[in-house]
N, C-alpha and C positions, 0 to 999 in steps of 0.2 A: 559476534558482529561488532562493528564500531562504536562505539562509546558515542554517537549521532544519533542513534537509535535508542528508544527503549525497550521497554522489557514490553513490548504488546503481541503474544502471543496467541491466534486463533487456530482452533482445530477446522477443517471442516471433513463434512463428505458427501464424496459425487454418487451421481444415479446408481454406479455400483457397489457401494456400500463401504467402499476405500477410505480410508482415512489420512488429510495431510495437515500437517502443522506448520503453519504459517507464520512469520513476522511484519506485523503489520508496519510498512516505514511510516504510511504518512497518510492523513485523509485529505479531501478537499472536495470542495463542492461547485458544481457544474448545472445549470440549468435547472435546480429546485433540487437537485441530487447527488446524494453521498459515496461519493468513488473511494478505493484503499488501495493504494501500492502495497504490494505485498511481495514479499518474498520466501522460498522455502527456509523453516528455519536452522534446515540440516545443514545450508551453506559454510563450506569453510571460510575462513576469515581472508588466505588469498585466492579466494577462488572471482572469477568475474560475478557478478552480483547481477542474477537475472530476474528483473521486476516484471512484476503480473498486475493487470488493473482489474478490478472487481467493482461490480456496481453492487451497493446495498438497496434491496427492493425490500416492498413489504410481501407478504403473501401470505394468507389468512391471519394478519397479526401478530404473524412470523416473518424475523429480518431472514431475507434469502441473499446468499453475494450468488452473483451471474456475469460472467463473461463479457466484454464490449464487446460484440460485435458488427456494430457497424463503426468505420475509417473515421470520418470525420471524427465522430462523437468520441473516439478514444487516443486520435491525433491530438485532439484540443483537451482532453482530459491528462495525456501524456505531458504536453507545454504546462500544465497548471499542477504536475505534480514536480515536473522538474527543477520551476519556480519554487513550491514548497519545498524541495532539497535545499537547493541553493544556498535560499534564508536561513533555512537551521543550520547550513554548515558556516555562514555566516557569523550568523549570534555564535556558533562554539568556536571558531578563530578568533575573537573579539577578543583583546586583553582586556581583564576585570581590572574597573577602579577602585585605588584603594581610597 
């Protein structure tokens, strides 16, 4: 992956017992709640970079990530991650003063 990203690595797995590993790009928060862009971390470096949004819920005191599905809430969740792209790739164009 690009050198924008760090090293945040999540496993998770679905109702079926499947296992995928994740690169988490970026969090942000929405409406009292913590959404993650994530992407698979098997992606090649040129390949198109297909981003996944996850909401972190609790559930028994366990974080659960779950799917947006409902438009609006992952329209405006999408604007607010693309914004957090942006900025970091911002600050890493920025020449350092000496």
């Amino acid at each position: 992956m690009s050198e924008l990203f760090g090293d945040d690595f999540i496993t998770i797995t679905d109702e079926d017992g499947v296992e995928y590993e994740l690169e988490v790009l970026c969090s942000v928060e929405y409406q009292g709640k913590t959404y993650l862009g994530v992407c698979s971390a098997d992606t090649e470096e040129d390949a198109e970079l297909e981003v996944s949004v996850l909401k972190v819920t609790m559930e028994d005191g366990e974080e659960i990530l779950e799917a947006v599905t409902d438009e609006e809430e992952l329209a405006a969740v999408y604007d607010l991650l693309l914004e957090d792209y942006e900025n970091q790739e911002a600050e890493v164009d920025e020449p350092e003063e000496s």
